[in-house]
N, C-alpha and C positions, 0 to 999 in steps of 0.2 A: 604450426601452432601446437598440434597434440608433442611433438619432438622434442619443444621448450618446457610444459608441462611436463614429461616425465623430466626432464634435465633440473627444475625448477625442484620435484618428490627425490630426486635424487638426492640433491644437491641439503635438501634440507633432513632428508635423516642420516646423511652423515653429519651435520649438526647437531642433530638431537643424539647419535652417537658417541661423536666426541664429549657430548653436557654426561651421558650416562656414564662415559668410561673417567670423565674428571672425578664424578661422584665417587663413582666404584673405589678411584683411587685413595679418596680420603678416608672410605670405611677400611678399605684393605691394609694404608700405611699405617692404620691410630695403634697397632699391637707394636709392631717393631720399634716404632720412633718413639714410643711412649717406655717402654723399657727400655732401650738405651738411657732416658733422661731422668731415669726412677732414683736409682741413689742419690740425683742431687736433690730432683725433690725433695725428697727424705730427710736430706740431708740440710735443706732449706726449710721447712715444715716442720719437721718431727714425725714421730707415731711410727716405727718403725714395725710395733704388734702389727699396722692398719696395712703394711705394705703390698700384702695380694688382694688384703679387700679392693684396690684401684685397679685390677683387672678384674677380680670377679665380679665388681659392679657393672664393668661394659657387659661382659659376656652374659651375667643371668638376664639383665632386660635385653641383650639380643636374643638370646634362646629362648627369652620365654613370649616374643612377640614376632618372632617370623614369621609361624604358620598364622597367626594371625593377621600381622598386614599384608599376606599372598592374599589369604579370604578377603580378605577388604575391598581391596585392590579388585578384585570379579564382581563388587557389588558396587562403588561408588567412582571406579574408573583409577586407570594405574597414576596417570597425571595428579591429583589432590595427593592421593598417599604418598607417590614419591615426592612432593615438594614439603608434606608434613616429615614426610623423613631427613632432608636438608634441612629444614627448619628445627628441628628436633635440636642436627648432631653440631649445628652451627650454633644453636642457647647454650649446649654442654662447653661446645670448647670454650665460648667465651665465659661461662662460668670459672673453666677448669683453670684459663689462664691468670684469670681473676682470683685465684685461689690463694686466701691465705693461711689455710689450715686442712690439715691431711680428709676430716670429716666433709668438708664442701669439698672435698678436693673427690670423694666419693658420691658424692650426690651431682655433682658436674660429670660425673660418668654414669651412673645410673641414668642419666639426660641423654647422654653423647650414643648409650647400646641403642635408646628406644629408637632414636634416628637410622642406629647399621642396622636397625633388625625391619626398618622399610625399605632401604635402600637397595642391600643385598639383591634379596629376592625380586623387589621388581623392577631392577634394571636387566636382569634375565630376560622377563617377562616382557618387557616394551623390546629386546630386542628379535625375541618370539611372535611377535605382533607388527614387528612393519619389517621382518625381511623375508621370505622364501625359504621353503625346506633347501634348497641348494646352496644360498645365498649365506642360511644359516653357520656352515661349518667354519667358513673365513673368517664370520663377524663372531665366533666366538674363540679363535684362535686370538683375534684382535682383546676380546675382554682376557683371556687367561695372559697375556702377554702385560696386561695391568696391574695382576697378581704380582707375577715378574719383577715387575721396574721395581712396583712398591717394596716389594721385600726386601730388594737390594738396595735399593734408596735410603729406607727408612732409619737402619743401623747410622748410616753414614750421615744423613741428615739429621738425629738424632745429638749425636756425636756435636756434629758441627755446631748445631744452637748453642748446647750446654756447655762446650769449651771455649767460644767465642762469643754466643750474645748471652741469653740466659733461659731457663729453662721454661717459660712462660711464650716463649716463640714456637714451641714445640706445639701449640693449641692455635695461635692468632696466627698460622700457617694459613690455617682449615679457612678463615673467612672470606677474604676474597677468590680464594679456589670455587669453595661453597656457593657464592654470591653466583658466581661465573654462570656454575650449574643451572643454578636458577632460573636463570635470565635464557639459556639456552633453550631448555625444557618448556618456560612461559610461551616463549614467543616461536616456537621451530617446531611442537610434540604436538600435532592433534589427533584426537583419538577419538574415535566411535565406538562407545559402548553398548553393551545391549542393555536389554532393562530387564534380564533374568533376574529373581527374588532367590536369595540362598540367605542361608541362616551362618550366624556368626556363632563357634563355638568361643563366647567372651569369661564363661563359666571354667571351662579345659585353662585356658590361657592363664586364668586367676589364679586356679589350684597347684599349677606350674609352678608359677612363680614363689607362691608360698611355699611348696615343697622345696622348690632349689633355694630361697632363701633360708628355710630354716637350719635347711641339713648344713651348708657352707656355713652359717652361724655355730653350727655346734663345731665343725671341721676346725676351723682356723681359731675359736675361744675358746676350745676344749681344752682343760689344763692350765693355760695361761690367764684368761678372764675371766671363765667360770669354770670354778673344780670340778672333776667329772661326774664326780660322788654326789655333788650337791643338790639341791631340792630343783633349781633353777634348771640345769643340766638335764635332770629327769620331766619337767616340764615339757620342754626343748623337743627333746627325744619323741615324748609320747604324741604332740603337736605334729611334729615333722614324718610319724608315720599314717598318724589320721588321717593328716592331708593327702598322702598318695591313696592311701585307701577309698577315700573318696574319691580322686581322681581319676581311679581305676573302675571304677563303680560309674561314676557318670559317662565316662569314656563309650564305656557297654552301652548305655543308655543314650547318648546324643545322634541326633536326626546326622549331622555332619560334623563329627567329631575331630579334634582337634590332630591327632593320629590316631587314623584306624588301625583298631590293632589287628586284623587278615592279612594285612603285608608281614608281618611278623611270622606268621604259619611260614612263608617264605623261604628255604632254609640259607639260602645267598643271602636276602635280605637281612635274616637277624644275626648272621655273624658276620657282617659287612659293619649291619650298623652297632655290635657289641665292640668290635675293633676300631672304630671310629671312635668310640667313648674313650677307649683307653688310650690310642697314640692320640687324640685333643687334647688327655693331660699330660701325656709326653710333648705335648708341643709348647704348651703352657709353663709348663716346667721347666723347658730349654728358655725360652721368651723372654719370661719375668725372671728369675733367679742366676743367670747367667753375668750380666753386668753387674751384680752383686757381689758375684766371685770377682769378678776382674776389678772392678775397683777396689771393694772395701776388704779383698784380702790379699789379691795379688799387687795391689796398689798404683794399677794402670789408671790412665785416662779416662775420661766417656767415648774417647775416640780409636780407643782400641777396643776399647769393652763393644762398640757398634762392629770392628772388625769379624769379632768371635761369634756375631750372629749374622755377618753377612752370609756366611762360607754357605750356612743352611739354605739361605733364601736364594744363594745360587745352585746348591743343589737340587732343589726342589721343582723349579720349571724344568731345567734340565732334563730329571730323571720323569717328573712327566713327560714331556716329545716324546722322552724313549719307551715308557709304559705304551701310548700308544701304538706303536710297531708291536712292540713285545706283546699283546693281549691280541693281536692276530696273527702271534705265528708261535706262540708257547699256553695262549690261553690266557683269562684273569685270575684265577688260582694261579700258576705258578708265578706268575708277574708277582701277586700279592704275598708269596711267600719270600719272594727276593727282597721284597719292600721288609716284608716283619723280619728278615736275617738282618738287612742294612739297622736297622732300628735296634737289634740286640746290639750290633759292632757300636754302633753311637753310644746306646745304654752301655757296656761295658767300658767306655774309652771316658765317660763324663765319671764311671765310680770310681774308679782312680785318677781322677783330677784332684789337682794337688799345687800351691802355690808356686810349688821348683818347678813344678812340669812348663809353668809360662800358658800365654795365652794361645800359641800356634797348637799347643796339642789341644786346647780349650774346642778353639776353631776346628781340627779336625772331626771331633765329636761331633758338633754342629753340623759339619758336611755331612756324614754318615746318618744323621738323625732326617735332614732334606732330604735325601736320597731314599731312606726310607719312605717317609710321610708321601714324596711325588710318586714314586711307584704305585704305592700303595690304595694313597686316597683314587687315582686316576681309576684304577681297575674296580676300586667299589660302585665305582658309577656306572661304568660298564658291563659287570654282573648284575647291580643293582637292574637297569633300564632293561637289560635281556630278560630280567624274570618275570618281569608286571606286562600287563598289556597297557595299549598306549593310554586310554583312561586315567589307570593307577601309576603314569610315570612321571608324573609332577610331585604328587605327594609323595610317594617315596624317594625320589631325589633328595624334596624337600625335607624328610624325617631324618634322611643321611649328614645333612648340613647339620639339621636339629642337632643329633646325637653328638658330632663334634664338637658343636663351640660349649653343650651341655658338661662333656667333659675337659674344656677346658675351663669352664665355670669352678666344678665341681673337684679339678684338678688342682687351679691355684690354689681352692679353702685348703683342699687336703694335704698339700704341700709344705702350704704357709704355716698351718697347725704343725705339722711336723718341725719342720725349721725355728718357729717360738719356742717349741716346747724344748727344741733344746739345747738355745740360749737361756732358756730363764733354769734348766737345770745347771746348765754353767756356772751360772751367776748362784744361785743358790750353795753348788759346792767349796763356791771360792766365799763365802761368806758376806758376799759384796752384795746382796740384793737388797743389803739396806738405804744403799747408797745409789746403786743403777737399777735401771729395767731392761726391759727386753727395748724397749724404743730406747735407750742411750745406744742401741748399735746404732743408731744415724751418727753418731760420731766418727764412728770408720770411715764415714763416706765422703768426709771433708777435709782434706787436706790438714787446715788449719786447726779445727779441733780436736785433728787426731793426736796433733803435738803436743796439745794442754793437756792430755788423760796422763796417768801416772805408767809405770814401768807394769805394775800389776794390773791395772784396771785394761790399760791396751793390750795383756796376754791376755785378759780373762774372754774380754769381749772379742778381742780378733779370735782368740779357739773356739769359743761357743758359737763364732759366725761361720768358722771354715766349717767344723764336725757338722754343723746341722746345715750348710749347705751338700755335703758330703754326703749327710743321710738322705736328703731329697734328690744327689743323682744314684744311690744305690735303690732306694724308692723308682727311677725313672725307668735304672732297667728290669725291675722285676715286673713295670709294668710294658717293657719291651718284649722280657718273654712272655707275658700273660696275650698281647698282642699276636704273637706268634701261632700260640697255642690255637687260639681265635681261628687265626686265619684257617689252619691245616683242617680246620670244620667244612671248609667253604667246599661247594659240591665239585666231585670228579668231573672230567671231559665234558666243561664247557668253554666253549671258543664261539668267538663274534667269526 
């Protein structure tokens, strides 16, 4: 009888497994499949200014509510928050697919982060809570192998909707996936919480999001929708630094702050998670602006354009496996130095991209960029976790996830702004901004009304899209050496 009972506990958290690992899959694949499907949006929509605002809307409310639903989640049980997080990212898709304009089409993703930013972390954590320290390393091999599929999937699924059905399958994917989850989790996840009383830092969370909102507002409108000079700008600016300043000030001051800053003293810690900030916008910057080049100037498909991002997402699990051998028989410093080399060779191959070059030299970038990011992120976890005690090794894991997707938030404004500013100086020099804007680049991205532009208006706007794609990958690798630099901080002879 007790034989059938454990077969009975078995048998049902691989179910509740597989509901975690279908979830995992949906927050994992919405970056990839969603840029692949972005020019046509764009290019169905309009608002081509608004184009990084649709990533940096997922990423700011996922960064700015991770550490927030982990805390949650030790106070009201992981089961409620993880099915408010399905529920969350399953209102955005259907908003997003439902989208008839660029504006709802960011506020369906502002919906679709607060869902990843439960999900993420505590499907971790439910799987920390029903399997064994031994049992643990296989069932997280099995989650990083979600990572995997999704990134490789995503490009190609991406592709496929938008060349064959249409770009609004790229969202109505997510629901009965979603639904699945649900239904697993309901009926298969029971869980015993204790009834410990922790304080929720809801105050840290708030100031977050107002500092990463403000500063991307100035990032990506600077120049283009509000002059930098102007009264509005200086507003902006003075707001966006108040708010960290208080941030930083309450932070000192919170019973259970939101990140403690004593992992920071750390010195693994803080140039782990300084270099996580910068390749997140190098990731960001491959992600979103990559289908951009391939369609609307090298004049591919969306199914090639998903090509030129698979190469990454196959590099990436790869060269993680191999980070782990590598961080026990060379160390996580030089593992992560091999990561910030691979990442310069990516940054240097994406600044000379170039329409003749074609998409395979596109793609090679892409590999070297994965190859980077997998080396590299792998060893930050494992420097990271060696340096804390067991206590401190949630949160700082969790502050290292923080810091990426932070900078890939903070990556696309920055990016984007670049990229606007200079189409709209394109346009201004050819004399045509009476006529176009910086969104008439959605014309590139359509076949059909690329035909209708005139001889001049299609140079002005196809140059103004190559040069400022061009500045955002020479932009990519300065922040690949900047990454590098980072790294060579990280402490002498330490090995797991």
């Amino acid at each position: 009888m007790e034989e059938v009972q454990q077969l009975q506990q078995k048998q049902k958290r691989g179910l509740v497994l597989a509901s975690i690992m279908l979830a995992m899959f949906l927050a994992a694949i919405e970056a990839t499949i969603v840029s692949t499907a972005m020019p046509s949006i764009v290019a169905d929509l309009g608002g081509f200014s608004l184009y990084s605002w649709v990533f940096s809307a997922y990423l700011l409310t996922n960064a700015a509510t991770v550490l927030l639903f982990g805390r949650l989640a030790d106070i009201v049980g992981r089961k409620p928050i993880f099915l408010i997080g399905i529920g969350l990212f399953l209102t955005g898709s259907t908003m997003a697919a439902l989208s008839q304009t660029m504006l709802f089409l960011i506020a369906a993703r502002l919906v679709q982060g607060l869902g990843a930013g439960a999900l993420m972390p505590i499907a971790t954590t439910i799987v920390g809570d029903l399997y064994t320290k031994e049992e643990r390393a296989k069932i997280q091999g099995y989650l990083s192998s979600v990572w995997g599929i999704s990134a490789v999937s995503g490009p190609l699924l991406g592709g496929f909707f938008v060349d064959v059905l249409s770009w609004p399958y790229v969202f109505w994917m997510n629901i009965p996936l979603g639904l699945l989850a649900m239904i697993g989790i309901v009926w298969f996840f029971k869980e015993d919480r204790t009834q410990d009383k922790q304080s929720v830092d809801l105050v840290g969370s708030l100031l977050t999001m107002v500092t990463v909102s403000l500063s991307m507002l100035i990032l990506v409108e600077g120049g283009v929708g509000i002059p930098w000079l102007s009264r509005e700008m200086g507003i902006l600016i003075v707001l966006a630094m108040s708010s960290f300043i208080i941030f930083l000030f309450h932070e000192k001051r919170a019973s259970s702050p939101m990140m403690p800053f004593e992992i920071w003293r750390v010195r693994a810690i803080k140039y782990a998670n300084l270099t996580s900030l910068t390749s997140g916008m190098i990731l960001i910057g491959v992600s979103s602006y990559l289908p951009a080049f391939v369609q609307g100037v090298m004049e591919k498909s969306a199914t090639v354009a998903g090509f030129t991002l698979t190469t990454m997402s196959i590099g990436w699990p790869i060269a993680s496996t191999l980070a782990g051998r590598l961080v026990l028989t060379i160390g996580f410093r030089a593992t992560s130095i091999l990561g910030g080399a691979s990442l310069i060779v990516g940054g240097g191959i994406f600044s000379l991209l170039s329409p003749e070059r074609g998409p395979v030299f596109a793609a090679m970038g892409s590999l070297f960029i994965g190859i980077g990011m997998g080396l590299s992120t792998t060893s930050f976890i494992v420097s990271i976790q060696n340096a804390v005690k067991w206590e401190m090794r949630g949160i700082a894991t969790a502050t290292n996830m923080f810091m990426r997707t932070l900078g890939s938030a903070v990556g696309a404004a920055l990016l984007g702004g670049l990229l606007n500013n200079r189409i709209q100086a394109a346009l201004n020099a050819s004399h045509l901004n009476n006529q176009f804007s910086v969104d008439s680049t959605n014309l590139l991205l359509n076949q059909e009304s690329r035909r209708e532009l005139s001889e001049q208006a299609l140079h002005v706007l196809k140059e103004g899209l190559t040069s400022g794609l061009q500045l955002v990958y020479i932009g990519l690798l300065v922040l690949a050496i900047i990454s590098l630099i980072l790294i060579l901080q990280l402490p002498k002879g330490n090995k797991t």
